[in-house]
N, C-alpha and C positions, 0 to 999 in steps of 0.2 A: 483689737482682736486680730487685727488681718496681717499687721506684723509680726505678733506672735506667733503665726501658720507660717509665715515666710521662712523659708530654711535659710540660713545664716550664707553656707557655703555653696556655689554650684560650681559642678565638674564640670568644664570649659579643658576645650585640647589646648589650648592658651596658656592653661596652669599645669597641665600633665608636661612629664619629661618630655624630650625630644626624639623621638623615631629615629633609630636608627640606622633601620634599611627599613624602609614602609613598606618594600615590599611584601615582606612576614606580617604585617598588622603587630598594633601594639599587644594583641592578646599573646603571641610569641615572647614577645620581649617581656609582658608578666609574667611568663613562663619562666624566659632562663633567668630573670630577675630571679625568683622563687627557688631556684636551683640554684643560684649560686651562692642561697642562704641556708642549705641543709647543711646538717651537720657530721655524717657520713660521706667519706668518698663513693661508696657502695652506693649510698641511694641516689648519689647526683649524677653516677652513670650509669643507673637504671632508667630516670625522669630526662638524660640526657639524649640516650638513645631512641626515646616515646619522640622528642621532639625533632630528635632528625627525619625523623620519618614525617611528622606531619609538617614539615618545612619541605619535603620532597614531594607529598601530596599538594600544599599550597603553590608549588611553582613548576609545573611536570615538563615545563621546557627546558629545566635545567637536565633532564634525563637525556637529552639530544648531546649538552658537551663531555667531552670527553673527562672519563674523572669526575664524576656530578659529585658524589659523593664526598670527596675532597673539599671538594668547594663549598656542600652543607656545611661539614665542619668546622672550615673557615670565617664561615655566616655565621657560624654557634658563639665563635671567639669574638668575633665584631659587634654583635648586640651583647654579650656580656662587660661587651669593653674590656675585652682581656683579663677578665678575674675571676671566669670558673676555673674549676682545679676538677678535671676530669682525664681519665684515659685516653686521649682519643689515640685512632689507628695511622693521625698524620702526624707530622712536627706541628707545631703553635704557631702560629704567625706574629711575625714581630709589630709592633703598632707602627715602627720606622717606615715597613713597606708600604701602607698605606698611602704616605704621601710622598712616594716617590715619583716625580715624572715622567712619562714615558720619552722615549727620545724623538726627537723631529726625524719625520719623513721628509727625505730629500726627493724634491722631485723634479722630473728632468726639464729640463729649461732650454731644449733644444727647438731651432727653430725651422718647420719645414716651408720647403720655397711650395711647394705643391700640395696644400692636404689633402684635396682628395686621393693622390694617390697614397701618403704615408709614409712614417718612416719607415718601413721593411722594403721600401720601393728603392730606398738610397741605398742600403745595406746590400741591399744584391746588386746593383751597377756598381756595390766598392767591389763586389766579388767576381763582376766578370772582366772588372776591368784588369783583375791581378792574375786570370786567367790567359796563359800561349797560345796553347793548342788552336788554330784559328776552326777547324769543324766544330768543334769544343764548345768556343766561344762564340759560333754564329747560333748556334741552337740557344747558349743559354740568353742571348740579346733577345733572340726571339722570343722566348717564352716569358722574357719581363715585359717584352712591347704586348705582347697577350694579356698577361695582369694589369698590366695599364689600364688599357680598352676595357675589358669587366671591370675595373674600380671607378672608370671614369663611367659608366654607363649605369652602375647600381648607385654613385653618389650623384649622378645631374640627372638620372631618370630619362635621360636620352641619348639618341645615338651619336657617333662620332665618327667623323673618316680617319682610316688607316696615317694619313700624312699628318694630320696634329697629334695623332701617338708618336708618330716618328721623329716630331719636330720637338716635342714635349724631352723623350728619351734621348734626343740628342744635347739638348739644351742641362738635364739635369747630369748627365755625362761631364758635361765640360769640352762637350765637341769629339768625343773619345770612341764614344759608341752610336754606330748606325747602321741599317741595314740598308738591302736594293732597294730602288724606288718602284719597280715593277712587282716588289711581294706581297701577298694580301697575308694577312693578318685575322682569326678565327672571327667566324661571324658572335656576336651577341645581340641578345635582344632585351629591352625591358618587361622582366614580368613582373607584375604587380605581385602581394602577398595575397596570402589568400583572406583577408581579412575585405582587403579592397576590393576581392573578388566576389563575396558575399554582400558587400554592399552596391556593385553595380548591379548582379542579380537581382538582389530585391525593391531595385528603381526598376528596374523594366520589367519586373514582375507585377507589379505599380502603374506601370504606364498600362502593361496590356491587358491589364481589369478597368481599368478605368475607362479604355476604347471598347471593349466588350461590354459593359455596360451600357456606354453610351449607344452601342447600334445595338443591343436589346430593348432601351427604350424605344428607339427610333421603329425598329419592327414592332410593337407593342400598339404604337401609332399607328405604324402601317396596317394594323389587324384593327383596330376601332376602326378605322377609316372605312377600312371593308366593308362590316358589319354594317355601318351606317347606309353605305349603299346600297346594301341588300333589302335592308328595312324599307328604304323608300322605294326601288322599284316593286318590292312587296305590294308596297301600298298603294302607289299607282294602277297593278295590273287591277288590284281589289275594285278599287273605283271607277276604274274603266269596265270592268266585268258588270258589274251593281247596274251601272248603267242599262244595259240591255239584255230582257228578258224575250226568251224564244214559249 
């Protein structure tokens, strides 16, 4: 009798078709399965355009790129596997594009002698080197040894003397570019973010509850302490008084 109750077949995602974009859920793809077995053009883009819309309800971050809508339609053509025969308002997508490649990102494979300063640090010593004008080019020397110092100061988190930006800038020059040894160079300092700043605050926010605490107990003591003194000279005078009657 108990195999008789047993149902022959169980639905397993195992035995269902393949998902084609999971992102819609397969109840999408029974959809345009469904649709792309009517037998009007009429009613399959009637049931076509119900499901653009709830394929724009199910993923509403597609509303952020540009052309969402395009791109629904495209998703209509890829879970039908290219065989509805409806209107739509874009071109079809070819199945070829699909698996076309994109092409390799070439990326720069350049090697800097200095990173913390960067490569825009080398691009401007190409440019002042190709610079005449010598007023010209003593300001624009200076205001790269300036960038230096604040990159070197925000990438090591500490300070530096004006003569290792000097020796840095003459060195990545090729010996080309340098300034006086008597000129000073704009102060920097390291300031922390303010995230670091919110975290030292609430250490020593920390520490100075916890000293204040500690010397309210300590007065807390000091006042039993008190009290207790008072109580026994109390009780002293009592006894000494008891003592003699006039």
């Amino acid at each position: 009798m108990a195999k008789e109750n047993t149902p022959a077949n169980f639905d397993y995602n195992s035995t269902r078709n393949k998902l084609i974009l999971s992102e819609y859920g397969r109840n999408v793809q029974n959809m345009v399965k469904y649709i792309v077995a009517l037998p009007t053009k009429e009613e399959r883009n009637r049931y076509a355009q119900v499901v653009i819309d709830l394929m724009g309800f199910l993923n509403p971050h597609l509303r952020d790129v540009a052309d969402f809508k395009h791109k629904l339609w495209d998703h209509l053509h890829i879970i039908s596997d290219y065989q509805i025969d409806v209107d739509s308002p874009y071109p079809k997508p070819l199945p070829e594009a699909a698996h076309i490649k994109p092409a390799p990102l070439n990326y720069p494979h350049q090697r800097i002698k200095y990173k913390h300063y960067g490569k825009t640090i080398e691009l401007m010593i190409e440019k002042a080197k190709a610079i005449e004008e010598p007023e010209r080019k003593r300001h624009m020397i200076q205001a790269i040894a300036n960038f230096m110092k604040m990159a070197y100061v925000q990438w090591n988190k500490d300070s530096v003397s004006d003569e290792s930006i000097l020796s840095d800038l003459y060195a990545l020059s090729g010996g080309t570019l340098k300034l006086e040894e008597n000129i000073n160079l704009n102060r920097v300092d390291f300031r922390p973010n303010n995230f670091q700043q919110n975290n030292t605050n609430n250490n020593n926010r920390g520490r100075n509850n916890n000293q204040n605490n500690q010397n309210r107990g300590g007065g807390s003591g000091g006042r039993q302490n008190n009290n207790q003194n008072r109580n026994n000279n109390q009780n002293r005078n009592r006894n000494n008084g008891g003592a003699k009657k006039y």
